[in-house]
C-alpha positions, 0 to 999 in steps of 0.5 A: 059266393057269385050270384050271376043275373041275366036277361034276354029279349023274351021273358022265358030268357030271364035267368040267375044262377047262384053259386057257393063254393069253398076250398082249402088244405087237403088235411096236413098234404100239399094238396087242395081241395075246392068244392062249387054248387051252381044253381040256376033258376030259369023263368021257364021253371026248368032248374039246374044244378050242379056239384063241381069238385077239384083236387090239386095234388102237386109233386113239385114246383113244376108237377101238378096232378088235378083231379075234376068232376063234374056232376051236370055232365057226369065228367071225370078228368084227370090230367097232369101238367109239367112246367119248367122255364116258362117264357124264356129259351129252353122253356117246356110245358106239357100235359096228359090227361083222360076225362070220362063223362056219359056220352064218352068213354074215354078221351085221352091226350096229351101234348107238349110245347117248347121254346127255341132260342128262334122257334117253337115247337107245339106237338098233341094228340088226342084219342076220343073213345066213345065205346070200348065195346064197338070200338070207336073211336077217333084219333087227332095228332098236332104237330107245329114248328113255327118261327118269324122273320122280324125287321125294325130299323136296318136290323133283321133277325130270325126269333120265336113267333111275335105276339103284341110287339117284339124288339131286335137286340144286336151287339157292338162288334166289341162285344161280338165274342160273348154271350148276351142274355136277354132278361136273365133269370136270377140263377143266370141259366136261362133267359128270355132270349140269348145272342151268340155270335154277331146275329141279332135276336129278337124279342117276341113277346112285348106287352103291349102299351105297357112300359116295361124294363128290359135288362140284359147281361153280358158274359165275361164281360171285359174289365172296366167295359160301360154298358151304361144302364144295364137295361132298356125301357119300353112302351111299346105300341100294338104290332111296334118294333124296336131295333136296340143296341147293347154296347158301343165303342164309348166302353173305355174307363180310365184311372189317373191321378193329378197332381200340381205340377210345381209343388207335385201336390195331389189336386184334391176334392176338385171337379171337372169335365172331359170333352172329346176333342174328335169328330164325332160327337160324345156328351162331356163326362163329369168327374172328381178327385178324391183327397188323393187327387185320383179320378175315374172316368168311364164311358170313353171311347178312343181318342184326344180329351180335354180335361177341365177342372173346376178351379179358379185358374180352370186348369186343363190336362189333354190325355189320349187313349189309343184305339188298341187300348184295353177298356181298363186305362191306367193313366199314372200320375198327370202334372196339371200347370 
């Protein structure tokens, strides 16, 4: 039940407009039903009212068939609606309908949209039959290719048209050879956005001054590759642009055991740090022995480290990785003094 209450400037503008309505299961299908009353009392003493009746009939997850009458204009309307993937590359909406109401006797359309991975296509077409007996009538046909040029940073990228704020997502050249999707989807076929190649892609469709998480996958991703969160979080701003990275050269992990080097027994539940001896700057990464005394350590990149333990002594291993290296290093067996 809605009760809508409103009033103008003259004293003839006063109106309320009351309107019960109900809905349910169509008997044992998978159909709905729902039926409204609108009243509407004017001030003037000229009343209306109304009968509003609707049937949704869908077929499956992405097919609907609606059916709508409306006594005040006496329109009938029945359209059917297709929806697969909605957002994401490959996503595809469309519709047909024909409505009869008593100034026309016919009108008819129907269209469709879809998503590219860089571009969206929208097509329509709409045929008004106001008389099948003088034949008039009138014909309106849409079709529209759009896409956007989107800068941020020192990143370019060709994407679908932008609406609140957009991001431009590029690969680590390690990463160059495979495919990235942007918010994938559970079964793993589909996605907002995928990157093949080197080129960047971009993001449309940002919600703006709302933080958002934007995940990603990589296919066949190498063993032992750190792609640190998986994920990047956003707030963005109206009309902002973001220039994200996926992957870096810091992708090595590494697998060692340490061992004392005058009894050769394991340095076990010890912990320590690794610091990069280079040139450029990488944060120092934590790590521990088990009771083995093995260790792992990931997101390194290719390089001279320092490996520190927290013990008495503070004992220290140097190891090298080479800039050929696999991003899976098995280091063997390190004696520490």
């Amino acid at each position: 039940m809605s009760f809508n209450y409103r009033k103008g400037e003259e004293n003839h503008d006063e109106v309320w407009i009351l309107s019960p309505g109900l809905s349910g299961n169509f008997f044992s299908t998978p159909a709905t039903w729902s039926a409204r009353v609108n009243f509407q009392h004017n001030r003037s003493g000229d009343h209306e009212w109304g009968v509003g009746l609707t049937l949704s009939w869908p077929f499956s997850q992405a097919t609907r068939t609606v059916g709508r009458y409306n006594s005040r204009e006496d329109e009938l309307r029945v359209e059917t609606t297709y929806q697969q993937h909605i957002g994401n590359t490959g996503g595809i909406s469309a519709y047909a309908g024909v409505t009869h109401n008593r100034d026309t006797d016919a009108e008819i359309d129907a269209g469709v949209n879809y998503a590219a991975n860089r571009f969206q296509v929208i097509a329509d077409h709409g045929t008004r039959l106001q008389s099948f007996s003088e034949e008039l009538r009138t014909h309106n046909t849409r079709v529209e290719l759009s896409s956007s040029l989107a800068f941020a940073g020192n990143q370019w990228a060709v994407g679908r048209p932008i609406r609140e704020a957009f991001a431009i997502v590029s690969k680590h050249p390690s990463l160059r050879e495979n495919r990235l999707a942007i918010a994938p989807t559970a079964d793993g076929d589909h996605a907002r956005v995928f990157s093949y190649g080197k080129a960047a892609v971009v993001v449309p469709d940002l919600v703006a001054y709302s933080q958002q998480l934007i995940d990603f996958d990589v296919q066949n991703l190498p063993p032992g590759y750190d792609l640190g969160d998986g994920a990047f979080w956003l707030n963005p701003g109206y009309r902002r642009g973001y220039q994200l990275k996926v992957g870096s050269d810091s992708v090595l992990t590494v697998i060692g055991k340490l061992l004392n080097s005058g009894s050769e027994t394991p340095l076990a539940l010890v912990a320590g740090v690794a610091s990069y001896l280079g040139e450029a700057p990488q944060a120092e990464v934590e790590f521990f022995t088990n009771r083995n005394g093995v260790f792992a350590l990931s997101g390194l990149r290719p390089g001279r480290y320092q490996l520190t333990l927290d013990t008495a002594e503070q004992q220290t291993v140097e190891i090298r990785l080479e800039e050929n290296s696999t991003t899976l290093i098995r280091l063997g067996e390190l004696y520490v003094d």
